[in-house]
KEROKE-935656 format. One record per residue (C-alpha): x, y, z; chain; residue in three letters. Coordinates in steps of 0.2 Angstrom, whole numbers, m for minus. Layout:
<rs>
<<X; Y; Z>; A; ala>
...
</rs>
This chain:
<rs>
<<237; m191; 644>; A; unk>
<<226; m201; 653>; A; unk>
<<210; m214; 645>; A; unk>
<<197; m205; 652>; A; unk>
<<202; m189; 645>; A; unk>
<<211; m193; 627>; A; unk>
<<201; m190; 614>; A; unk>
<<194; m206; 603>; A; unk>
<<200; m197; 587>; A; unk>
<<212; m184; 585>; A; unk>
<<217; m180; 565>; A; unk>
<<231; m166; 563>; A; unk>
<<236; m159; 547>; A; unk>
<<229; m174; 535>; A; unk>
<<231; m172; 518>; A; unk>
<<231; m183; 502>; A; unk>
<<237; m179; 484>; A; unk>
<<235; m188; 470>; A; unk>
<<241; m188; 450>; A; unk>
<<229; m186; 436>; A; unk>
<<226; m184; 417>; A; unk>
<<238; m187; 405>; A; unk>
<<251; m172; 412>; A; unk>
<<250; m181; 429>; A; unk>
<<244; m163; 438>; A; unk>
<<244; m164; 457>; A; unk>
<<226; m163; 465>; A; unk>
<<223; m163; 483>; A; unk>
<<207; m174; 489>; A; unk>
<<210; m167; 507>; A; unk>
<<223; m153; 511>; A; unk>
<<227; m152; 530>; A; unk>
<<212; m158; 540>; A; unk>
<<213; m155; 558>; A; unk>
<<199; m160; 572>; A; unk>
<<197; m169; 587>; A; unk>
<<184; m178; 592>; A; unk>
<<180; m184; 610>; A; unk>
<<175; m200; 619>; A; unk>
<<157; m205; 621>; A; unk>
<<153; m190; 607>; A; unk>
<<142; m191; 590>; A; unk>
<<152; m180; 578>; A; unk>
<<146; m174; 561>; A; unk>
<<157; m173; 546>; A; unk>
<<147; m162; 533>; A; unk>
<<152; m156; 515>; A; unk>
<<143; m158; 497>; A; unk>
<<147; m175; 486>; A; unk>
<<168; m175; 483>; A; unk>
<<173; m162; 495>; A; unk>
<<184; m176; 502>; A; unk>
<<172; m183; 517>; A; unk>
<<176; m202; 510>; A; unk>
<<194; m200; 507>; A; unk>
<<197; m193; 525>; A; unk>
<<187; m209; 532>; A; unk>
<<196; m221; 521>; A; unk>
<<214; m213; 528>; A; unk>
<<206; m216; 546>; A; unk>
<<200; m234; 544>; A; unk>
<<218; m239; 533>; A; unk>
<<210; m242; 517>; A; unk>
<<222; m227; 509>; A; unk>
<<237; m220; 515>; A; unk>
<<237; m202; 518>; A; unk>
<<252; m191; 509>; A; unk>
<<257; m179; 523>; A; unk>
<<246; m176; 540>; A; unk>
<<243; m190; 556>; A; unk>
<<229; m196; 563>; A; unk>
<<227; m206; 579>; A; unk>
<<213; m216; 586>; A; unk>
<<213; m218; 607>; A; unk>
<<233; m214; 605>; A; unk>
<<239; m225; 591>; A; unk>
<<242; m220; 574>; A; unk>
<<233; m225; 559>; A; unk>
<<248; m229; 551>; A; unk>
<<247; m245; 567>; A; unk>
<<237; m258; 559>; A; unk>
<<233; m262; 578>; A; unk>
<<223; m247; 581>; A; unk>
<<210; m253; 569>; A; unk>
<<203; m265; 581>; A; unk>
<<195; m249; 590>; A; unk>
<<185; m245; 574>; A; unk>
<<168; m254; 566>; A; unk>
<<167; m246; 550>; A; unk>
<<150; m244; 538>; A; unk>
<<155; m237; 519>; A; unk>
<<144; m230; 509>; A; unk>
<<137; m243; 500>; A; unk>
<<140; m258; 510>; A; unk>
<<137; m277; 502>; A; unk>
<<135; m290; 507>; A; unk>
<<137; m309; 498>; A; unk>
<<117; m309; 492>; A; unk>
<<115; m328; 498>; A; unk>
<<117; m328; 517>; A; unk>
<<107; m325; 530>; A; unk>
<<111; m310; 541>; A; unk>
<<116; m321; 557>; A; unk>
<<127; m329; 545>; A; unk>
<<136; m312; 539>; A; unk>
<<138; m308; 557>; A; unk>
<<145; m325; 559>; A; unk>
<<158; m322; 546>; A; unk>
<<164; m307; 548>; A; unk>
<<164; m310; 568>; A; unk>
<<175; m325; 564>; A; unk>
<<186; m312; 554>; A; unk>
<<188; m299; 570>; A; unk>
<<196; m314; 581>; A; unk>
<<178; m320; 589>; A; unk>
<<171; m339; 589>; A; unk>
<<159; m349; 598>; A; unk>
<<143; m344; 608>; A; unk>
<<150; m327; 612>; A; unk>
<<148; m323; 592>; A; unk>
<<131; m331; 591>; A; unk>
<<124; m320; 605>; A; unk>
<<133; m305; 598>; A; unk>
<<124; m307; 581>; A; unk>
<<107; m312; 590>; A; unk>
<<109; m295; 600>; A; unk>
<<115; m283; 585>; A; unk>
<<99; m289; 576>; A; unk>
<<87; m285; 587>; A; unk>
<<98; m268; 592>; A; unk>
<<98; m264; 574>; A; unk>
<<79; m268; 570>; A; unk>
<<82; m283; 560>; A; unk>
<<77; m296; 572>; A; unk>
<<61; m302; 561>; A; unk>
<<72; m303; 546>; A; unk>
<<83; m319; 552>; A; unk>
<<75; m330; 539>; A; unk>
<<78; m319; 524>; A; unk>
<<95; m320; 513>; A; unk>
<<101; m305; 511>; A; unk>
<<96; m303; 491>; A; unk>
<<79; m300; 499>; A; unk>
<<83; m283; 510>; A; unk>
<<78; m268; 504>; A; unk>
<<92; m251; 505>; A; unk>
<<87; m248; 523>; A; unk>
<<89; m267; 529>; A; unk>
<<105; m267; 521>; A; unk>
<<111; m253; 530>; A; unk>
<<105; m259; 546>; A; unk>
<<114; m275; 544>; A; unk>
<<131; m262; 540>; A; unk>
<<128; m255; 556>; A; unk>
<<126; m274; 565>; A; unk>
<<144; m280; 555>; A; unk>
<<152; m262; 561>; A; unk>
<<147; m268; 581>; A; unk>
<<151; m285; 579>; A; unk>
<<167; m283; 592>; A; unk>
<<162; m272; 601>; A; unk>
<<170; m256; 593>; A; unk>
<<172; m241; 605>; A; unk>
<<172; m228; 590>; A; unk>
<<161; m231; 575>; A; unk>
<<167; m222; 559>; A; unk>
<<151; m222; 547>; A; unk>
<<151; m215; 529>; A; unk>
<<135; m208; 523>; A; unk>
<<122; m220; 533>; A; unk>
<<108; m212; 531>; A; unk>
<<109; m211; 512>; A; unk>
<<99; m217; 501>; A; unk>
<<87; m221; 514>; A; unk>
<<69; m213; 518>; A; unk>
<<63; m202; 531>; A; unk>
<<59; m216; 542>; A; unk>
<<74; m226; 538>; A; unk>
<<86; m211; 544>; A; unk>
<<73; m210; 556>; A; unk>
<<79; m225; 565>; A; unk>
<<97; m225; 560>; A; unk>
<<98; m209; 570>; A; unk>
<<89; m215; 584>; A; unk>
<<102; m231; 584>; A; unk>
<<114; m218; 583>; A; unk>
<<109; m208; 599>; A; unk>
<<107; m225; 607>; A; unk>
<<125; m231; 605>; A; unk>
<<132; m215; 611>; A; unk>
<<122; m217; 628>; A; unk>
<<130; m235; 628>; A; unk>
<<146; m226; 626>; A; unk>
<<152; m227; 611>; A; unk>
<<160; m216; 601>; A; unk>
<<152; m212; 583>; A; unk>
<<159; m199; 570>; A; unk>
<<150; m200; 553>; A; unk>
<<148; m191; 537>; A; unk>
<<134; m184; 528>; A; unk>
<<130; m171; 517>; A; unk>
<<111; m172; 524>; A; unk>
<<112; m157; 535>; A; unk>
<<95; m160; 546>; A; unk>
<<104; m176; 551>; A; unk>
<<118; m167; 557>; A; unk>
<<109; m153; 567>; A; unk>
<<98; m166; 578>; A; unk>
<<111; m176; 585>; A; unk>
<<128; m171; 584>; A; unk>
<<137; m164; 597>; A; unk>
<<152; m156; 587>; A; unk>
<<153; m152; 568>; A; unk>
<<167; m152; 555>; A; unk>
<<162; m143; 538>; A; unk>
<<174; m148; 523>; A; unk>
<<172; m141; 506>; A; unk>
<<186; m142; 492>; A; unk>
<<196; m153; 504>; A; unk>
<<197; m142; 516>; A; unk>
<<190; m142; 534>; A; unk>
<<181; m122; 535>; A; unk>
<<171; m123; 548>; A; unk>
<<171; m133; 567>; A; unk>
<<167; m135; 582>; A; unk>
<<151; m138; 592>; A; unk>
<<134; m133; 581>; A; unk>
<<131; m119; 592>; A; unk>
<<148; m110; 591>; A; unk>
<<145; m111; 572>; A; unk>
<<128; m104; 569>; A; unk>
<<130; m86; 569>; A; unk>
<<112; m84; 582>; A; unk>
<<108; m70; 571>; A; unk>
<<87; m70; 569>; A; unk>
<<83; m72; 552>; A; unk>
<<64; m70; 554>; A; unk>
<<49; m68; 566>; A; unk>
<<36; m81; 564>; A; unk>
<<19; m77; 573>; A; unk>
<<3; m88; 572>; A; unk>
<<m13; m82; 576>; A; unk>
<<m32; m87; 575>; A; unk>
<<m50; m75; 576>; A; unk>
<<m47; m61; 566>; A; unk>
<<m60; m58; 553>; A; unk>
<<m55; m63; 536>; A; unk>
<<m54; m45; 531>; A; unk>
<<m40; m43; 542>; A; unk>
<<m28; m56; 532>; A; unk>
<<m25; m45; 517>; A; unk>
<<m18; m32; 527>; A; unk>
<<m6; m43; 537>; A; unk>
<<m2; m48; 526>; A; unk>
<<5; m33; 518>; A; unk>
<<16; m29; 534>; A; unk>
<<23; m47; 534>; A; unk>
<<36; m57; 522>; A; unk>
<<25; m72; 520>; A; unk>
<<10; m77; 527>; A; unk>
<<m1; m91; 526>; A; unk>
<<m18; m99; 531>; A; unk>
<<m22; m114; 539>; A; unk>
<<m39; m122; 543>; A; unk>
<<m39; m113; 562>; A; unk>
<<m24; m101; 563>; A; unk>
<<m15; m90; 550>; A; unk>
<<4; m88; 553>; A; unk>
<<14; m74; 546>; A; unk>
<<33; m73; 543>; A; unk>
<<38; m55; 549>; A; unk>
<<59; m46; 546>; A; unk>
<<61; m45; 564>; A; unk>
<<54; m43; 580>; A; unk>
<<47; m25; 581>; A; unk>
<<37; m29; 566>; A; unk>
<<30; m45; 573>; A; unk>
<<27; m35; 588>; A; unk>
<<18; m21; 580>; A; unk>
<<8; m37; 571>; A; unk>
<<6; m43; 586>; A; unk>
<<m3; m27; 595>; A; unk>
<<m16; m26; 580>; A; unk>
<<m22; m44; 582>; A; unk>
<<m26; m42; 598>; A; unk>
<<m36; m22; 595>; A; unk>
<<m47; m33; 582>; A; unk>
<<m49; m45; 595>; A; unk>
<<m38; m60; 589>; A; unk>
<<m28; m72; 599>; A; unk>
<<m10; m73; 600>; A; unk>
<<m7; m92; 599>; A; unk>
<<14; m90; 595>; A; unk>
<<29; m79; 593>; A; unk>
<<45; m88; 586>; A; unk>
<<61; m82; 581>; A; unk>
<<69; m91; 567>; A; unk>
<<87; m90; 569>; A; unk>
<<102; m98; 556>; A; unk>
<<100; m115; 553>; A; unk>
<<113; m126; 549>; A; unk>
<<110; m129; 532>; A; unk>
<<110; m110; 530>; A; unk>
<<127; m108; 539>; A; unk>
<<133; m121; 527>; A; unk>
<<129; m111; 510>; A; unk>
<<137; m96; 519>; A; unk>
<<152; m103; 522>; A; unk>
<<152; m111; 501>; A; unk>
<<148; m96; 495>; A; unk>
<<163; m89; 504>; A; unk>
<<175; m103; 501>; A; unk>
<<167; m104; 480>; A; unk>
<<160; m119; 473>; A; unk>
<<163; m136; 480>; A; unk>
<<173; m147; 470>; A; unk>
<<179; m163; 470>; A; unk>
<<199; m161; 468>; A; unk>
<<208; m145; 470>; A; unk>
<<228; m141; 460>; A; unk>
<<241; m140; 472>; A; unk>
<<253; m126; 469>; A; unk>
</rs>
């Protein structure tokens, strides 16, 4: 196969088992995951808390070893301590030691990853500006808040160079701007060419950027492929948003619709589906309204996802083997 075509990630049957309790019973963290994820790609690896997104990502970077199953990153296996120079990796809760600067973390773990001299101190000068830290180069890291320590995670993940990024949860914990900007930087680096495959269980993340998904739950992979082969397209509702009725008129819209609400120049209403909305629709304009929108609102991703729970039964963190 050549490089331009083999994939940056390709897992095949992975699975990891461990003993527990006093009887020593067998559970499985992961039980045959299987995916493949392509060059230059954002994918997204989506379950609840201990469906096994964390185990399956520390089989990838060499931090465990898996029981049964292979994985191979440009080629080479996991098992090759060599193909981890091809991966920066970001945990979950990534920490640094409290008393450094951030260009002196860079610095060190550069050092670590086989890089010296000017080349690494340029490298950590352009990861923090890429990574939004670039007015913080004075402050010691006890002094970053969640976000800025995540950011800095993201700049020691890039510090060779990496062509895949394997990233554990990096928007958690942070706020709507944070996640903001970390999946902006995301975006960004896949247009640089990297490669990025990441784990979340915040869904919204997941549907904004990614360009394949992978659903886990109970250890197992139930769901994957690109986002649009996984929503089912059905619609789920009509919303329609209108404005110049009389204010007599809401109460009986209201009626035919689901929902509906009003808002300082337009009311909007939440009809079953599109013949309702439609009928809706014709009324408004015999009292002499305005139209101002019809939109479909079809399966969201988050909605595919408690389908396919509900389905597979509640997630949990270890499952019995037979």
């Amino acid at each position: 196969m050549s490089g331009a075509t083999q994939p940056a990630l390709q897992v095949s049957g992975l699975t990891k088992t461990y003993r527990v309790g006093v009887r020593r019973r067998l559970v499985a963290a992961l039980d045959g995951l299987a995916l493949e994820v392509a060059q230059g790609s954002i994918y997204g690896f989506v379950g609840p808390n201990g469906a096994g997104k964390t185990t399956s990502i520390k089989m990838l970077v060499g931090l465990i070893a898996p029981t049964r199953g292979e994985a191979r990153i440009f080629g080479r296996s996991i098992r090759d301590p060599e193909s981890r120079r091809a991966v920066g990796y970001l945990p979950e809760n990534p920490s640094f030691h409290d008393f450094l600067r951030p260009q002196e973390v860079l610095r060190y773990l550069g050092r670590l990853s086989g890089m010296s001299g000017r080349a690494l101190d340029q490298r950590a000068d352009e990861l923090l500006e890429l990574v939004g830290l670039g007015q913080a180069r004075e402050l010691t890291v006890r002094k970053f808040s969640k976000g800025m320590v995540q950011r800095l995670g993201l700049a020691q993940a890039l510090i060779h160079d990496p062509p895949l990024l394997i990233l554990d949860e990096p928007m958690s914990g942070l706020d709507p701007l944070g996640r903001k900007d970390v999946r902006d930087l995301v975006v960004e680096l896949r247009r640089r060419g990297k490669t990025v495959f990441f784990s979340t269980h915040i869904l919204s993340d997941v549907e904004s950027i990614c360009d394949r998904v992978g659903m886990v739950l109970r250890g197992r992979l139930v769901a994957e492929g690109p986002l649009s082969s996984l929503l089912d397209g059905s619609i789920r509702a009509v919303e329609l948003r209108c404005a110049g009725l009389p204010e007599a008129a809401f109460d009986r819209l209201r009626a035919q619709a689901r929902e509906g609400a009003r808002g300082p120049a337009d009311w909007t209403f939440s009809f079953a589906d599109t013949d309702a909305a439609n009928a809706a629709a014709r009324e408004i304009l015999a009292l002499g309204g305005r139209v101002l929108a019809v939109q479909p609102v079809r399966e969201s991703l988050e909605q595919t996802f408690v389908r396919l729970a509900s389905a597979a039964g509640s997630p949990s963190a270890d499952r019995d083997v037979a």
